[in-house]
LUMNU-752997 format. One record per atom (N, C-alpha, C): residue number from 1; residue in three letters; x, y, z; atom name. Coordinates in Angstrom, 2 decimals, decimal comma. Example, Ala and Ser with C-alpha at 12.3 -4.5 7.8 and 13.67 -1.06 7.14 Angstrom:
<rs>
  zase  zakol       px       py       pz  gutor
     1    ALA    13,19    -5,69     7,80      N
     1    ALA    12,30    -4,50     7,80     CA
     1    ALA    13,20    -3,30     7,80      C
     2    SER    12,85    -2,25     7,08      N
     2    SER    13,67    -1,06     7,14     CA
     2    SER    12,90     0,03     7,87      C
</rs>
This chain:
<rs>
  zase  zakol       px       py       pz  gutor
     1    UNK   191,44   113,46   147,43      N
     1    UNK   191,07   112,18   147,96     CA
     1    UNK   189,56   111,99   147,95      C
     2    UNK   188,91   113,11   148,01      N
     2    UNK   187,26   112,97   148,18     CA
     2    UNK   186,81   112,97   146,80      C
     3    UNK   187,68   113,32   145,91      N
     3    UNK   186,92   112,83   144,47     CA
     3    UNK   187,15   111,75   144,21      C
     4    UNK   188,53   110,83   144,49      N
     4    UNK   188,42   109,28   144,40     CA
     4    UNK   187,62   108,96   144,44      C
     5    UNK   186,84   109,00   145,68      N
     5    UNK   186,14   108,41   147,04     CA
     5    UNK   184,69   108,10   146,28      C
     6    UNK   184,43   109,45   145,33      N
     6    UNK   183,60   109,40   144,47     CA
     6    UNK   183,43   108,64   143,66      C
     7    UNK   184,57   109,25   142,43      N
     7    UNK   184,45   108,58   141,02     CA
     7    UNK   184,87   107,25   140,60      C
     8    UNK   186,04   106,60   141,86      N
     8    UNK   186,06   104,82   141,94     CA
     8    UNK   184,63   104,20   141,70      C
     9    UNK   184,22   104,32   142,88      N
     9    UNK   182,43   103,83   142,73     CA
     9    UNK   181,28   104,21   141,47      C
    10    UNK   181,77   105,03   141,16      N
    10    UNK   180,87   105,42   139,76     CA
    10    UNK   181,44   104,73   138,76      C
    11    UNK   183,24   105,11   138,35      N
    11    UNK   182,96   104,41   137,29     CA
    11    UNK   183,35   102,61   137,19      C
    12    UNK   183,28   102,42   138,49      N
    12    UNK   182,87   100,51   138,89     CA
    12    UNK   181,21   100,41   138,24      C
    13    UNK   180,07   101,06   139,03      N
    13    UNK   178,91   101,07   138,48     CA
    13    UNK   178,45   101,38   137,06      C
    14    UNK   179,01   101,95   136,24      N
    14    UNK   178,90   102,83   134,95     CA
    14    UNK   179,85   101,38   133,90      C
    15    UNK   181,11   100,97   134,77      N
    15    UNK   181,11    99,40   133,41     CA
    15    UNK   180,10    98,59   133,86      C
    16    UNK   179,66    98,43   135,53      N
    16    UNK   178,97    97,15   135,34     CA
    16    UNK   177,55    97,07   134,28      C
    17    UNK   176,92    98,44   134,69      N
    17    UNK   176,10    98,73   133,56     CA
    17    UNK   175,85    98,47   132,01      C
    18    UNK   177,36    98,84   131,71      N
    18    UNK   177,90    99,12   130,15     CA
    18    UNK   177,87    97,33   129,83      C
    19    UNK   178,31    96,55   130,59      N
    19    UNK   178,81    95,06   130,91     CA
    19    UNK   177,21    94,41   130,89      C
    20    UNK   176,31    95,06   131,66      N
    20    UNK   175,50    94,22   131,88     CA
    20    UNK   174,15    94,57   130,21      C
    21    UNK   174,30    95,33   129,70      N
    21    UNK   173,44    95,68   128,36     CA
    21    UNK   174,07    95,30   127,00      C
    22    UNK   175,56    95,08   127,31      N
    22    UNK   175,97    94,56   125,88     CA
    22    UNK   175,57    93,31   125,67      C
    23    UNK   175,07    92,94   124,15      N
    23    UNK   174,80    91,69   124,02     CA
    23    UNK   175,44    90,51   124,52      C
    24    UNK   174,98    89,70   124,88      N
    24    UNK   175,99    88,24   125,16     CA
    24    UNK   175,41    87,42   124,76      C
    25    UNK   175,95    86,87   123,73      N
    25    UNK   175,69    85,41   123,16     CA
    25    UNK   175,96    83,83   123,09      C
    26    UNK   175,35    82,86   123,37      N
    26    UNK   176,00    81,29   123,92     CA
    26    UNK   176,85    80,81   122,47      C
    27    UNK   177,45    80,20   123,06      N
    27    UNK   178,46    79,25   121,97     CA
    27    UNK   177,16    78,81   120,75      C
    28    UNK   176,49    77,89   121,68      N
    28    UNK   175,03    77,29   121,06     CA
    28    UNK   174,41    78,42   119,86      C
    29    UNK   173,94    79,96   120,72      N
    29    UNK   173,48    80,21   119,71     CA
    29    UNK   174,04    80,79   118,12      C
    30    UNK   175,77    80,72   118,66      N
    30    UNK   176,33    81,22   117,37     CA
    30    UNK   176,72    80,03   116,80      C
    31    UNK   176,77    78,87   117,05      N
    31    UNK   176,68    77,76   116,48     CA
    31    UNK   175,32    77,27   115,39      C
    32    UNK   174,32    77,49   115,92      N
    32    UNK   173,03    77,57   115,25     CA
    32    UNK   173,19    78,43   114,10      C
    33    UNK   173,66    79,90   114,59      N
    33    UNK   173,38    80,83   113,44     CA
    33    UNK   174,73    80,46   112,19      C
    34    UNK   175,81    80,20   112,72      N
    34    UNK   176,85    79,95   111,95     CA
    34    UNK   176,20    78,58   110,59      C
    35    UNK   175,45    77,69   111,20      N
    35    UNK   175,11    76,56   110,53     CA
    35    UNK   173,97    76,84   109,14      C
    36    UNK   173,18    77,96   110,11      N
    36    UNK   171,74    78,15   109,06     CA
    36    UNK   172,12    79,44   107,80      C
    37    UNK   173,39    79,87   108,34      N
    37    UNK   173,92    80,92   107,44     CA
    37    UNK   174,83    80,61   106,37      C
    38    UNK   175,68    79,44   106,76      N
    38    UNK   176,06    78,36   105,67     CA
    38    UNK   175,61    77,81   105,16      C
    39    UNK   174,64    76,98   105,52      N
    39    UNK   173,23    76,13   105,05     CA
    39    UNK   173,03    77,39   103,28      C
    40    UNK   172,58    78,51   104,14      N
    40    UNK   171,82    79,24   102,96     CA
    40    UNK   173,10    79,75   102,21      C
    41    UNK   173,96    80,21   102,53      N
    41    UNK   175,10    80,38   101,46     CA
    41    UNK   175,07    79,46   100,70      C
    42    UNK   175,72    78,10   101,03      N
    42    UNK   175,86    77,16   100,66     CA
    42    UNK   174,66    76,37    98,99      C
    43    UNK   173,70    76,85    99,14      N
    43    UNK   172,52    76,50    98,75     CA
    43    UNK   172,62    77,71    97,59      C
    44    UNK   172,82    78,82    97,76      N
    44    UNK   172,92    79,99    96,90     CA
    44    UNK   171,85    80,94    97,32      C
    45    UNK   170,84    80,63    98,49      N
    45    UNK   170,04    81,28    98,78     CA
    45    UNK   170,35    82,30    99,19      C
    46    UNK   169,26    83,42    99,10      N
    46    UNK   169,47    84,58   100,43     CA
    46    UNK   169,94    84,39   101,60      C
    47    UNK   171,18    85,16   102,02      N
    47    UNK   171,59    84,56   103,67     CA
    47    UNK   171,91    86,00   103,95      C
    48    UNK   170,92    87,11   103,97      N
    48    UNK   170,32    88,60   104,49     CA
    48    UNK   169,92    87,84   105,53      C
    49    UNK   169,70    89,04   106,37      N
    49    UNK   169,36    88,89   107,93     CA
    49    UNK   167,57    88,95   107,77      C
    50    UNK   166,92    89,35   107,29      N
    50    UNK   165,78    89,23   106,80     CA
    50    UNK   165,21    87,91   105,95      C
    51    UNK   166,24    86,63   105,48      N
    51    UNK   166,12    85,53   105,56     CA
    51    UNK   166,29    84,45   106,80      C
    52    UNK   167,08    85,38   107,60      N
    52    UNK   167,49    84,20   108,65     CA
    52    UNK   166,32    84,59   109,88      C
    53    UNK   165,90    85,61   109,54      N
    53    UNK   164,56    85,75   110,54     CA
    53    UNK   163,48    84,72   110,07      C
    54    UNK   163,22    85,21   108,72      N
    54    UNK   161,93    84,24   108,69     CA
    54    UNK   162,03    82,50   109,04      C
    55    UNK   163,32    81,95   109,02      N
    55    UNK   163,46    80,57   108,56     CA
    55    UNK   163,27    80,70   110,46      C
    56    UNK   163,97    81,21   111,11      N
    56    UNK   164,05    80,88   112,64     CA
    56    UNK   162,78    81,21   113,26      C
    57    UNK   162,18    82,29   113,20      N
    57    UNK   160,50    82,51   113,65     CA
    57    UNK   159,69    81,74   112,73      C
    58    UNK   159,80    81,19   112,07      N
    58    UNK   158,90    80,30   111,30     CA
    58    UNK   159,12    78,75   111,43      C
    59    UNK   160,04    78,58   112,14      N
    59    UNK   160,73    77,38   112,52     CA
    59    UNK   159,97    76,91   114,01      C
    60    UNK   159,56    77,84   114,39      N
    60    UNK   158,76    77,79   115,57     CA
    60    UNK   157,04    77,43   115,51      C
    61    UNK   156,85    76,12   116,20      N
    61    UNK   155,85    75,03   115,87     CA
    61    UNK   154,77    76,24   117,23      C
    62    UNK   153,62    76,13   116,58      N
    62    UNK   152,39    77,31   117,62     CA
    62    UNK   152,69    76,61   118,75      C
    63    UNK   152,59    75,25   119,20      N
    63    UNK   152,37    74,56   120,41     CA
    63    UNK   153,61    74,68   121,08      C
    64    UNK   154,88    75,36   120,58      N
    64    UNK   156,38    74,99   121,16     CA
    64    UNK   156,24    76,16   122,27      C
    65    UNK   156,42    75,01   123,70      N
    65    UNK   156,64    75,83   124,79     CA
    65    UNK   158,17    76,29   124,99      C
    66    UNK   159,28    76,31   124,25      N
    66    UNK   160,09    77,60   124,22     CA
    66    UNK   160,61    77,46   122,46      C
    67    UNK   159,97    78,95   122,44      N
    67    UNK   160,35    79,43   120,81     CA
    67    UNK   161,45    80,03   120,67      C
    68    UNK   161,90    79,67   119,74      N
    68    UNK   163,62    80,18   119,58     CA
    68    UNK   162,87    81,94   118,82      C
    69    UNK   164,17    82,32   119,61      N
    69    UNK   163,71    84,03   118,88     CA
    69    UNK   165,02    84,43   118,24      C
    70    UNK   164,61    85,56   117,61      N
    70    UNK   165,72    85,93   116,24     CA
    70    UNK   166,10    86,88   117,04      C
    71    UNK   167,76    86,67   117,40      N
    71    UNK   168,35    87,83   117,46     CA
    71    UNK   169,35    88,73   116,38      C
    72    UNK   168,50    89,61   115,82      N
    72    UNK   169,54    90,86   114,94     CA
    72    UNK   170,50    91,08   115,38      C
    73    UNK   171,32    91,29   116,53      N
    73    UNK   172,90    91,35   116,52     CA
    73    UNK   173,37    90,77   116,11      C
    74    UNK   173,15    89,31   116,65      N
    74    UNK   174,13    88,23   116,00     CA
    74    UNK   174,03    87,91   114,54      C
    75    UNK   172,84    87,99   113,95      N
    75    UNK   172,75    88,04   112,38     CA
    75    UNK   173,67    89,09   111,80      C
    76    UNK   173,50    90,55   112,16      N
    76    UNK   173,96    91,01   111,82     CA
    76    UNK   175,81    91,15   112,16      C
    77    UNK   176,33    90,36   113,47      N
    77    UNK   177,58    90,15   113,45     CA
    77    UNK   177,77    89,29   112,12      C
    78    UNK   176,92    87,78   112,35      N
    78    UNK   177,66    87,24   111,47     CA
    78    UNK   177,85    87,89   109,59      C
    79    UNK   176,72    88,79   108,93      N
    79    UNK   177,09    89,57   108,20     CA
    79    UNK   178,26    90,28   108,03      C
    80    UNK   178,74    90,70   109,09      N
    80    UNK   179,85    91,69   109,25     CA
    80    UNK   181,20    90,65   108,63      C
    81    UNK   181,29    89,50   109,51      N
    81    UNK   182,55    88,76   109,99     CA
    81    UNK   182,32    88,07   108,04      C
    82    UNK   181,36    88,06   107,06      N
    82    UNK   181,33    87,43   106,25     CA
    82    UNK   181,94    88,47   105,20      C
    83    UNK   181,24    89,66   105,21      N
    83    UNK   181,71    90,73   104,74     CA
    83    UNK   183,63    90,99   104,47      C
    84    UNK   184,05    90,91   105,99      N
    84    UNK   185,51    90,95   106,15     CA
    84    UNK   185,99    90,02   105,37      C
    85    UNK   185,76    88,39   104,90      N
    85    UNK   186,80    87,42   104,78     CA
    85    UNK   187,11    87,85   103,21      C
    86    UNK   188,11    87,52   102,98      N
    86    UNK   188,67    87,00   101,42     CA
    86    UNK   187,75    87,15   100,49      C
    87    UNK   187,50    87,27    99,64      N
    87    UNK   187,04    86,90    98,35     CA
    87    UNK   186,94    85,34    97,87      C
    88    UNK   188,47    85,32    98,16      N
    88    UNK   188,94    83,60    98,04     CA
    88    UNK   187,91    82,63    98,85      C
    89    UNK   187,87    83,10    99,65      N
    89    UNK   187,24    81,93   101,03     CA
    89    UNK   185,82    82,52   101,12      C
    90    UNK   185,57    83,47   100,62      N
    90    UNK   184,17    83,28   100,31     CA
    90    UNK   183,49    82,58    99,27      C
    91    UNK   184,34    82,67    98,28      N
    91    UNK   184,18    81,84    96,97     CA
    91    UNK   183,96    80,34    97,72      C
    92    UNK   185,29    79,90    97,88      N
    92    UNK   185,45    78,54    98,99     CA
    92    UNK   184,26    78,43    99,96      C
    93    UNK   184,17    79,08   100,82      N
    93    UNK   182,44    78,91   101,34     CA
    93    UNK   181,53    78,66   101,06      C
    94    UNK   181,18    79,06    99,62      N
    94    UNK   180,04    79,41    99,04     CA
    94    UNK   179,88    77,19    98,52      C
    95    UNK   181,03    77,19    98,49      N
    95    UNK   181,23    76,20    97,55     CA
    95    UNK   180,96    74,80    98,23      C
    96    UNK   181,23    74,67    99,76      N
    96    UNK   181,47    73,64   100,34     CA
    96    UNK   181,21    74,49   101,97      C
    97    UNK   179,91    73,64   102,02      N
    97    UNK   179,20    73,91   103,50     CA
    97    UNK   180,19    73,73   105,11      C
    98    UNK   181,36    72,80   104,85      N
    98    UNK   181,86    72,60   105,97     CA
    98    UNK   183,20    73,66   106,00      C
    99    UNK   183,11    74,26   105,27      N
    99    UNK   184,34    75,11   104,67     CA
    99    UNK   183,91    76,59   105,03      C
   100    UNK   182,21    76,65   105,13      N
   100    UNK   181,64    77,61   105,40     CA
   100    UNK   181,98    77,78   107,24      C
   101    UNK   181,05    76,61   107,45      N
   101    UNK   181,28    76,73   108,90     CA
   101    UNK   182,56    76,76   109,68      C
   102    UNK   183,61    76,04   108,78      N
   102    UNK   185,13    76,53   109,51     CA
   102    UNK   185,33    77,41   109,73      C
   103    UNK   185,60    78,20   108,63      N
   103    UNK   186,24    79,37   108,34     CA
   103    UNK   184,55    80,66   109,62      C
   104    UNK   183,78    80,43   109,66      N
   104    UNK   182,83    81,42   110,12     CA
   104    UNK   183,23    80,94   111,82      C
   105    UNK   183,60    79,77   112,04      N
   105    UNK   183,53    79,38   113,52     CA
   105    UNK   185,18    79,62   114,00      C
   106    UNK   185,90    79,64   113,48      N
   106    UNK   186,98    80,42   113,80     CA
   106    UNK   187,30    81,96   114,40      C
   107    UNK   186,52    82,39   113,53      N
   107    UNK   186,03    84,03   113,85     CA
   107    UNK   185,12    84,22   114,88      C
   108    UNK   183,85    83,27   115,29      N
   108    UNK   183,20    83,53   116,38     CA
   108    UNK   183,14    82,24   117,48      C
   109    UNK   183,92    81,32   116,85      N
   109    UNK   184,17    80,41   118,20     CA
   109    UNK   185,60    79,81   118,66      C
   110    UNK   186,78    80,66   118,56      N
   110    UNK   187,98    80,08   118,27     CA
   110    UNK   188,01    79,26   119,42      C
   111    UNK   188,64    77,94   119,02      N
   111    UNK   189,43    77,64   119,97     CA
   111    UNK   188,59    75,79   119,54      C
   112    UNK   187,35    76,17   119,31      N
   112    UNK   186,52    74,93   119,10     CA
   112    UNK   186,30    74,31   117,68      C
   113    UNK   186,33    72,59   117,99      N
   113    UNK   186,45    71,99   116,95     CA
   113    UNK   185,05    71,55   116,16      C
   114    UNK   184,98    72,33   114,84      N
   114    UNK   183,50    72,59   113,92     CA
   114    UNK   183,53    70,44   113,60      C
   115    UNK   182,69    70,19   113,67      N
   115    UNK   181,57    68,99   112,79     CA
   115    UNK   181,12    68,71   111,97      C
</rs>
């Protein structure tokens, strides 16, 4: 009973921890990234995570009192989730920008209707 007493409370503290350092990301900002990553597919450009940095920190005006900052997880999720699809539907992606963002906003925003 006295090790309960213990290890309940630890490992309550040890997820909130685990809970409170994993990334969390807004609808908004995977909406943004979903758009500028199709954008550049779409276009035939580089859409490396080392493109989507520069366009977003460079997107940022000197005088802008809040600068959007590049987050590498989510670039690099959305890499991942692009990686996984079809062949087919990447082809299809590549091809037609709103086709991009469907198919990418399904995977990181289910439930919501793309524009």
């Amino acid at each position: 009973m006295l090790k309960l007493k213990f290890l309940l409370p630890a490992v309550i503290v040890i997820s909130a921890v685990v809970w409170w350092l994993m990334p969390h990301y807004s609808d908004e900002d995977k909406g943004y990234y979903i758009a500028m990553f199709c954008t550049l597919t779409h276009d035939g450009r580089d859409n490396s995570t080392q493109a989507m940095q520069q366009i977003i920190e460079g997107s940022n005006s000197d005088y802008a009192l809040q600068k959007i900052h590049f987050q590498p997880g989510l670039a690099d999720h959305l890499q991942t989730v692009w990686q996984d699809l079809a062949p087919e539907q990447q082809q299809q992606a590549r091809q037609e920008s709103l086709s991009c963002r469907r198919v990418m906003s399904e995977k990181l925003l289910p439930g919501q209707a793309v524009q």
